[in-house]
TIGUNU-476865 format. One line per 8 residues: their letters; for each residue x, y, z of N, C-alpha, C. Coordinates in steps of 0.2 Angstrom, whole numbers. Example, Ala and Ser with C-alpha at 12.3 -4.5 7.8 and 13.67 -1.06 7.14 Angstrom:
2
AS> 66:-28:39:62:-22:39:66:-16:39  64:-11:35:68:-5:36:64:0:39;
END
This chain:
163
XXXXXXXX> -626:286:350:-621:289:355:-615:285:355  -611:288:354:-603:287:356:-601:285:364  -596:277:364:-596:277:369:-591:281:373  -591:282:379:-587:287:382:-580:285:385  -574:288:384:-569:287:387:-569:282:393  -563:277:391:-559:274:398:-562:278:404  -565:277:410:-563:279:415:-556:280:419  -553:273:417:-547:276:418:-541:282:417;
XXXXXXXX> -545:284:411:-539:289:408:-538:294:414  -532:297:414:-529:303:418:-525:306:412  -525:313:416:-522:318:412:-514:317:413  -510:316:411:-503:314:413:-497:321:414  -499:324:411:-493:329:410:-495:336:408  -495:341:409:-494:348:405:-489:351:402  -486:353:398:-482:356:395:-482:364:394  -479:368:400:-478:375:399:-473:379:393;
XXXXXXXX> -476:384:391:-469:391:388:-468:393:391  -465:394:394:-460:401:399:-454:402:396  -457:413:396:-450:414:397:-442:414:400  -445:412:405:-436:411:409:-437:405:413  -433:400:410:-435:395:412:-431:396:422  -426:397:423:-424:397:429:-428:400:433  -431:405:430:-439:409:436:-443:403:436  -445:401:431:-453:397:432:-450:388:435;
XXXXXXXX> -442:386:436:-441:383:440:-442:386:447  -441:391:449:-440:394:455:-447:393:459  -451:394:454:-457:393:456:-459:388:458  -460:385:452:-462:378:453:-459:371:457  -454:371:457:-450:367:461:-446:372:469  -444:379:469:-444:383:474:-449:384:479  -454:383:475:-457:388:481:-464:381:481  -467:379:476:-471:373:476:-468:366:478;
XXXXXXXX> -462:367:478:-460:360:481:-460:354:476  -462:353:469:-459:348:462:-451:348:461  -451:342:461:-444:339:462:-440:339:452  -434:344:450:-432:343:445:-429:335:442  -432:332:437:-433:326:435:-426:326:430  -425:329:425:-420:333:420:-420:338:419  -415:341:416:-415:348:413:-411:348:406  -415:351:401:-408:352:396:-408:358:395;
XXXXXXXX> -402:360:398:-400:368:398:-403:373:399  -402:379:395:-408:384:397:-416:384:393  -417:376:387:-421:377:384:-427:373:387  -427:366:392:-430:364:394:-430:360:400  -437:359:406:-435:355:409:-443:351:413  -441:345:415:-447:343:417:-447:342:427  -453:342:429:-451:342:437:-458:335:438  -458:335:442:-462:330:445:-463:329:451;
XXXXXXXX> -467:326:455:-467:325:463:-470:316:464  -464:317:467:-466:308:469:-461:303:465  -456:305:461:-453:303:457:-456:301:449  -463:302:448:-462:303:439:-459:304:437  -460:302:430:-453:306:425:-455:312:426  -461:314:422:-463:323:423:-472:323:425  -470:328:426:-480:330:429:-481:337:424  -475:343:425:-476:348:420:-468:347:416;
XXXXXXXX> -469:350:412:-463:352:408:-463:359:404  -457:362:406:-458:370:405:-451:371:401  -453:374:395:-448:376:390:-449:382:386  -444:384:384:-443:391:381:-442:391:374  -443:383:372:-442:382:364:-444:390:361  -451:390:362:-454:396:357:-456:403:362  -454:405:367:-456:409:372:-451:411:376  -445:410:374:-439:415:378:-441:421:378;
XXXXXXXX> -441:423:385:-441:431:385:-449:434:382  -452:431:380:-458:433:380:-463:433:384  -471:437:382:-473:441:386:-480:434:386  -482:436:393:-492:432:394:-492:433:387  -500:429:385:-504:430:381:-508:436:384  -510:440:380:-514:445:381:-522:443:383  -525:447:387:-533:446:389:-536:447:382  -540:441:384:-545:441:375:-543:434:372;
XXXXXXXX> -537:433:372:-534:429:369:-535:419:370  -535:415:365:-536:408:369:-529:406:371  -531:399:374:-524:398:376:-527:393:384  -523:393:387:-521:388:395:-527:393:402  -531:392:401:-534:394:406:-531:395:414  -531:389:417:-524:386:422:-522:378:422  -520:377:425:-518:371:426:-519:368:433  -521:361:434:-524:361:440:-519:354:445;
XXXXXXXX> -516:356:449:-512:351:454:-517:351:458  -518:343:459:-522:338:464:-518:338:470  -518:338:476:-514:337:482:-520:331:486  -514:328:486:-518:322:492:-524:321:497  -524:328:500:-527:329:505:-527:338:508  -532:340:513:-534:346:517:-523:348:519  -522:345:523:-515:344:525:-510:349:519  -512:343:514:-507:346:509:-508:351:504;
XXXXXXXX> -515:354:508:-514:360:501:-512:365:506  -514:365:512:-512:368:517:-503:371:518  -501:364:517:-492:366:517:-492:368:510  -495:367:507:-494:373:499:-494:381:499  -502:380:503:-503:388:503:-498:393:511  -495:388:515:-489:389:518:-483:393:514  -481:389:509:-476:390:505:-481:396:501  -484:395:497:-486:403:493:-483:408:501;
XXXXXXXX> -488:408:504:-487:416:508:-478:418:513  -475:411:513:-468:411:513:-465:416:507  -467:415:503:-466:417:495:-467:424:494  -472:427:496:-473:432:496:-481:430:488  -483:427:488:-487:427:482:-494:426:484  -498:429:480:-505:434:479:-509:426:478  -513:425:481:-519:423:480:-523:426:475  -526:425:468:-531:426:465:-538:426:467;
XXXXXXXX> -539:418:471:-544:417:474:-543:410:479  -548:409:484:-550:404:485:-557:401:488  -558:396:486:-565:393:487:-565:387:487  -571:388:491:-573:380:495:-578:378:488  -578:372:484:-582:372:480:-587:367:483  -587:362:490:-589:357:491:-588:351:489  -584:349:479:-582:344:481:-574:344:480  -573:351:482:-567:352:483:-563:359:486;
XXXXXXXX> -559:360:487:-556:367:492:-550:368:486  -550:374:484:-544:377:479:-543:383:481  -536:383:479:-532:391:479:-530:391:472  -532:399:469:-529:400:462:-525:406:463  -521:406:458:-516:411:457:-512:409:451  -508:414:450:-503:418:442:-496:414:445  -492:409:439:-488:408:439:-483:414:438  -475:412:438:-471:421:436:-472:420:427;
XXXXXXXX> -474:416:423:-478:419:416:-485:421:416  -489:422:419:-495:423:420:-500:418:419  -498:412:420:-502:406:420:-507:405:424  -512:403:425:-517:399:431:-514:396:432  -515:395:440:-513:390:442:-517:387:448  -520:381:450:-526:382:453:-523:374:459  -523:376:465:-519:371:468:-527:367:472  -528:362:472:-531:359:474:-533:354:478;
XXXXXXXX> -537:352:482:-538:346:486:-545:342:485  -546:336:483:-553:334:484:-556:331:489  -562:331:491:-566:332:497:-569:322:495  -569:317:501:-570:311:497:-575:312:496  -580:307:490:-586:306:487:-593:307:492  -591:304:498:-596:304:502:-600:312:505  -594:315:505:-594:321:507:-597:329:503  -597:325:494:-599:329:490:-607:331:491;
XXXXXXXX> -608:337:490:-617:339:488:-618:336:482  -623:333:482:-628:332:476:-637:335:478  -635:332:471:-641:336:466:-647:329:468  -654:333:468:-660:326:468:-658:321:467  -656:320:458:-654:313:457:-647:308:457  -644:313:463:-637:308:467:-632:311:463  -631:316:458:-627:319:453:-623:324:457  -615:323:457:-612:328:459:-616:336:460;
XXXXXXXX> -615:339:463:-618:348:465:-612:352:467  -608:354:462:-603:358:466:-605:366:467  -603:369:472:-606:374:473:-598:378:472  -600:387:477:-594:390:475:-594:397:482  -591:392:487:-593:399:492:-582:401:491  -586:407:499:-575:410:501:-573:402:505  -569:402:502:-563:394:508:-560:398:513  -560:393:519:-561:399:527:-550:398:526;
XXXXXXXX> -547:401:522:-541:401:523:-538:400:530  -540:403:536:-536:403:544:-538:393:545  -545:392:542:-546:387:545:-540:381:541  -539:381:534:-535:378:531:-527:378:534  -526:383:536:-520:385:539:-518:381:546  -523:379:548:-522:376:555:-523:367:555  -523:365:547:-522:357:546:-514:358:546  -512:352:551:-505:350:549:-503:344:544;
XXX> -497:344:543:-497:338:541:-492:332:545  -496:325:545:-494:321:547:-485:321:550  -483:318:555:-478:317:557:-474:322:559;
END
């Protein structure tokens, strides 16, 4: 048996195509709320929250102007933004309905509550919050049990945030 990865590892960063990069900043820093870190020109840029260098970075090296990948196709399934807490996915899905943008789905998985939906490339994009450890279902022998019911969105909508 092969030993298993650091515990520690984290996924650090994602790296987008988009077509237009001033759209998918709109988004992502407009209407999500990540803070532009640099920019170089129209070809690329990184954002972040909390002052990282970058969390995504989105470039049009090889996808200016172009189209999603086609259904059928591999590729990026979504990308998944962690939010701190209930609160904060709350003022997320705040800003989406601000926006005017569609919900794909959302569910309560028990060890976690996520909103998914389509960046403006057609990206997933799955906004989430983790539920603490103590609070997860398990299984007979103490193993995570995530389930997959509807997430009560009016109820998420009436967590504030702090201050």
């Amino acid at each position: 048996m092969t030993r298993p990865i650091d515990p520690g590892t984290r996924i650090g960063h994602v790296h987008l195509k988009v077509a237009n990069l001033d759209r998918a900043l709109g988004f992502y820093c407009g209407v999500l709320g990540f803070e532009l870190t640099q920019r170089y020109g129209h070809d690329a840029a990184f954002i972040s929250a909390g002052g990282y260098h970058h969390h995504i970075g989105l470039n049009t090296w090889e996808s200016r102007g172009g189209r999603p990948p086609a259904p059928g196709t591999t590729g990026l399934f979504h990308l998944a933004i962690l939010y701190p807490n209930r609160a904060a996915l709350a003022d997320a899905l705040r800003r989406l309905i601000a926006a005017g943008i569609q919900l794909d789905g959302a569910s309560d998985h028990g060890v976690s509550e996520a909103l998914y939906l389509r960046d403006p490339d057609e990206n997933g994009v799955e906004l989430y919050h983790d539920r603490p450890d103590e609070e997860w279902p398990r299984a007979p022998d103490g193993s995570p049990s995530p389930v997959t019911r509807r997430l009560d969105l009016d109820g998420l909508l009436r967590e504030t945030l702090p201050g």
